[in-house]
N, CA, C and O of each residue as an XYZ file, in Angstrom:
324
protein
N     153.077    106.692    166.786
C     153.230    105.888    165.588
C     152.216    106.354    164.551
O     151.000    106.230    164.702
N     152.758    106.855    163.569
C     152.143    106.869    162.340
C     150.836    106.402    162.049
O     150.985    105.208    161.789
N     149.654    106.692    161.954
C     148.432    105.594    161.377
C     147.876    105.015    159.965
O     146.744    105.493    159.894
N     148.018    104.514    159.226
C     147.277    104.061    157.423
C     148.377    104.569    157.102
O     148.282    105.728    156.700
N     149.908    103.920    157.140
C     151.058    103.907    156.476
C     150.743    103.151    155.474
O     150.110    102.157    155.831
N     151.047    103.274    153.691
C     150.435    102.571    152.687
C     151.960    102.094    152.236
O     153.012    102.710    152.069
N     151.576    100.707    152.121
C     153.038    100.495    150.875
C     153.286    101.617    150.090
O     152.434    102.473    149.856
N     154.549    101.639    149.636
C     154.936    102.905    148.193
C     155.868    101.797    147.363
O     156.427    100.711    147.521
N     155.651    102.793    146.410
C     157.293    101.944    144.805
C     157.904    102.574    145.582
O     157.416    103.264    146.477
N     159.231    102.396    145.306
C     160.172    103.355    145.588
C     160.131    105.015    145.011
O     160.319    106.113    145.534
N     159.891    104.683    144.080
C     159.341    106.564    142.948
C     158.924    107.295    144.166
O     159.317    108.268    144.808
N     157.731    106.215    144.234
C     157.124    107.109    144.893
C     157.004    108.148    146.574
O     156.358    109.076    147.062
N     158.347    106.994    146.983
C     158.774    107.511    148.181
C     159.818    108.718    147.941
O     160.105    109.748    148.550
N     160.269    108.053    146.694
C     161.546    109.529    146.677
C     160.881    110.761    146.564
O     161.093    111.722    147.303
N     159.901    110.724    145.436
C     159.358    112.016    144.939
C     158.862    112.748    146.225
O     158.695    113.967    146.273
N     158.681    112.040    147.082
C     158.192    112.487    148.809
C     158.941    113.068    149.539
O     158.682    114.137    150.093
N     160.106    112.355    149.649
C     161.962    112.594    150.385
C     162.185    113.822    149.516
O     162.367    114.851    150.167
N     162.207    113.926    148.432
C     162.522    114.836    147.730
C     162.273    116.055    147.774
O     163.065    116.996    147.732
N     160.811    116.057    147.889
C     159.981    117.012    147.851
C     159.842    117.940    149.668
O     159.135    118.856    150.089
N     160.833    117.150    150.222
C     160.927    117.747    152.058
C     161.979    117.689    152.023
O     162.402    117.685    153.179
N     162.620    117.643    151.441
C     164.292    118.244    151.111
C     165.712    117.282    151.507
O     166.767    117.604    152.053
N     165.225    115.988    150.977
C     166.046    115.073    150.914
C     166.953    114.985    149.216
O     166.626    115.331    148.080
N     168.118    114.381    149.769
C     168.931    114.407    148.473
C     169.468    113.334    148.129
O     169.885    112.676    149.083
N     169.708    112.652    146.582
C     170.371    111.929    146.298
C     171.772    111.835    146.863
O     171.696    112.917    146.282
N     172.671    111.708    147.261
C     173.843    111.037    147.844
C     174.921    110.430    146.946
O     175.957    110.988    146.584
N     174.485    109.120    146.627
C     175.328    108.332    145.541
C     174.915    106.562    145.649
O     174.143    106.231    146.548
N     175.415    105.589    144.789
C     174.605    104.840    144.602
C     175.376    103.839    145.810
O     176.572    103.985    146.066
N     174.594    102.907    146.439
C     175.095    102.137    146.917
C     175.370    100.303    146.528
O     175.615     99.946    145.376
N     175.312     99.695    147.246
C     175.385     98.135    146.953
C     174.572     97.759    146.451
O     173.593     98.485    146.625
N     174.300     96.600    145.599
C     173.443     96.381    145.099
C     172.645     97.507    144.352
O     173.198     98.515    143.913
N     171.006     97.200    144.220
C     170.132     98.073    144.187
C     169.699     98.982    145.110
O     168.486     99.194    145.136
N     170.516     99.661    145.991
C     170.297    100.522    146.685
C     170.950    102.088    146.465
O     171.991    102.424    145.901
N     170.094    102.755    147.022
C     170.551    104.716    146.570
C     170.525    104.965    147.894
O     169.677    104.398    148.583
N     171.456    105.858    148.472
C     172.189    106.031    149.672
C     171.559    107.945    149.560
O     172.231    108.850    149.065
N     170.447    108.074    150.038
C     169.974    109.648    150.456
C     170.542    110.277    151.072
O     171.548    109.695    151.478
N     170.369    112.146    151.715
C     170.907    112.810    152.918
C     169.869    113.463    152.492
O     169.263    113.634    151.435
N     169.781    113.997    154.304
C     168.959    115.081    154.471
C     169.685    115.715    155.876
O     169.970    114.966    156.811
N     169.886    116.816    155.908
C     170.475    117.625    156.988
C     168.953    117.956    157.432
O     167.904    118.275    156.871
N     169.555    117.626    159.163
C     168.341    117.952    160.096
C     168.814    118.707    161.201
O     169.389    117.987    162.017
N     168.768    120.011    161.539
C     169.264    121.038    162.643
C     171.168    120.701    162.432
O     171.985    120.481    163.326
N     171.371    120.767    161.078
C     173.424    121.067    161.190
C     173.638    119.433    161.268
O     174.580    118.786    161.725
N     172.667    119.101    160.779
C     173.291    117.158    161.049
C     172.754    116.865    159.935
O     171.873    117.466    159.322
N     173.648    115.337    159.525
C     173.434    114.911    158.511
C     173.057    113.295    158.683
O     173.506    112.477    159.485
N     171.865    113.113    157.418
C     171.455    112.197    157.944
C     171.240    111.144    156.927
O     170.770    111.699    155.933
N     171.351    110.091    156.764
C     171.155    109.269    155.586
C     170.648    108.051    155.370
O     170.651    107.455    156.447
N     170.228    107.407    154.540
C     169.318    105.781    154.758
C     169.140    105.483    153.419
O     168.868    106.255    152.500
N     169.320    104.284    153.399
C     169.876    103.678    152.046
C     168.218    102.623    151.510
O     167.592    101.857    152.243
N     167.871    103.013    149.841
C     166.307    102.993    149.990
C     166.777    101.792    148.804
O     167.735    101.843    148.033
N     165.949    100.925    148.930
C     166.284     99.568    148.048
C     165.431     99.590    146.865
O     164.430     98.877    146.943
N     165.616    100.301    145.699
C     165.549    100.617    144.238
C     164.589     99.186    143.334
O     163.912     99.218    142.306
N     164.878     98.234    144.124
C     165.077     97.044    143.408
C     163.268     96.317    143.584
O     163.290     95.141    143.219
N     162.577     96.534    143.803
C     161.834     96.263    145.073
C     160.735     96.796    144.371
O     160.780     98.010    144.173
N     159.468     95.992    143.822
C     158.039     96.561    143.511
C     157.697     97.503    144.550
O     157.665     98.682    144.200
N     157.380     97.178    145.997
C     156.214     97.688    146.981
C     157.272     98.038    148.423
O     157.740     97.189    149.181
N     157.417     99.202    148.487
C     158.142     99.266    150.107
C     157.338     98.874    150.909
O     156.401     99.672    150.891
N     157.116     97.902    151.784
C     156.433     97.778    153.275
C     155.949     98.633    154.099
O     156.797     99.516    154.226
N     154.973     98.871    154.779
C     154.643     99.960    155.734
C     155.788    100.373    156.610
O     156.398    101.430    156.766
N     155.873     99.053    157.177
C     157.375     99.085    158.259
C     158.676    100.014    157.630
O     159.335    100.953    158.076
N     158.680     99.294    156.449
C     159.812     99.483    155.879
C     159.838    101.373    155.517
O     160.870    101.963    155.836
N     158.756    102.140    154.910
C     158.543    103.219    154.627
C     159.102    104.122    156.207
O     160.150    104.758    156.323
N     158.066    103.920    157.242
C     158.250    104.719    158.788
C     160.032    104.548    158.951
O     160.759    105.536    159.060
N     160.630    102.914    158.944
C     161.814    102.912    159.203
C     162.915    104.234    158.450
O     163.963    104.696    158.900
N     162.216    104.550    157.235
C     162.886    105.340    156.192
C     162.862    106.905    156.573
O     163.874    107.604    156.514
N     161.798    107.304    156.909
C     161.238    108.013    157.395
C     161.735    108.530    158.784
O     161.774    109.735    159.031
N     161.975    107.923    159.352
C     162.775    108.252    160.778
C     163.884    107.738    160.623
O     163.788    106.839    161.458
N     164.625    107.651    160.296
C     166.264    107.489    159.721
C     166.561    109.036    159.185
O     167.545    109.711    159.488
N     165.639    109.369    158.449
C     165.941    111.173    158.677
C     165.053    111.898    159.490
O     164.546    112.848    158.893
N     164.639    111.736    160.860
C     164.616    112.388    161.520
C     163.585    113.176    161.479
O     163.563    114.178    162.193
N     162.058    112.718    160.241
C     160.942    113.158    160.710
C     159.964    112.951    161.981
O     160.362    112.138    162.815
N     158.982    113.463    162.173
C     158.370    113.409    163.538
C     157.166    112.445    162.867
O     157.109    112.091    161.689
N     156.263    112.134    163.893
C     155.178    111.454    163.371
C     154.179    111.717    162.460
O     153.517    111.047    161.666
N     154.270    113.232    162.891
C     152.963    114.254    162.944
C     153.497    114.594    161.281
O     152.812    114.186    160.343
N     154.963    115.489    161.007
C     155.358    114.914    159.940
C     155.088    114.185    158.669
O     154.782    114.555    157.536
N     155.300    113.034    159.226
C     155.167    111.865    158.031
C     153.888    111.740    157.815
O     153.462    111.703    156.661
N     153.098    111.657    158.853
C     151.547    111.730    158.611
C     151.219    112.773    157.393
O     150.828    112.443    156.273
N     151.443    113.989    157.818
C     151.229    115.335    156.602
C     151.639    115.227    155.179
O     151.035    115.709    154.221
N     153.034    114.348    155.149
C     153.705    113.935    154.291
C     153.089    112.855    153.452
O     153.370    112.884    152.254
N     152.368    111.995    153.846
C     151.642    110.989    153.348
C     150.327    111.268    152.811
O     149.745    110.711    151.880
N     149.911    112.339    153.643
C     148.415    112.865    153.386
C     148.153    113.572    152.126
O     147.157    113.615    151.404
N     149.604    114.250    152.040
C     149.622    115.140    150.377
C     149.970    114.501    149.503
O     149.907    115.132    148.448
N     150.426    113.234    149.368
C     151.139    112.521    148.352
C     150.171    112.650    147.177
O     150.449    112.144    146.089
C-alpha cells in the first residue's frame, strides 16, 4: 500500500494520468470523464468525478489501480508531481 497518499483536485490527478499515458475517453454521467489506459494489450478505464474540490486519498489509490499501476509506481508518480 502506497504511503503519504495526498488529496488531489482533479487537474491535478489528470495532469498525472496523463503524463503516464492515460487518455481522455469521453464524458460520462454526471460530472464524470471516463479515462483509458492500455496496460500489456488491455484496456483499462475509471471514471474520475470532475465535480469535486479534493479527491480523497482512498479515492486517488482506487484510481490509480483501476489502471493497473503497481505501488512502487504510484509512489514515483506522486513523488514527481
Amino acid at each position: 500500500m502506497p504511503k503519504n497518499v495526498p488529496s488531489l483536485k482533479p487537474r491535478e490527478l489528470l495532469r498525472i494520468l496523463v503524463g503516464s499515458g492515460c487518455s481522455f475517453l469521453r464524458h460520462g454521467k454526471g460530472d464524470h470523464d471516463i479515462y483509458l489506459r492500455i496496460v500489456e494489450g488491455r484496456k483499462r478505464t475509471a471514471p474520475i468525478d470532475m465535480g469535486v474540490g479534493e479527491l480523497s486519498p482512498p479515492y486517488v489509490i482506487r484510481i490509480f489501480r483501476q489502471f493497473g499501476f503497481t505501488d512502487q509506481e504510484i509512489e514515483e508518480l506522486l513523488a514527481n508531481r
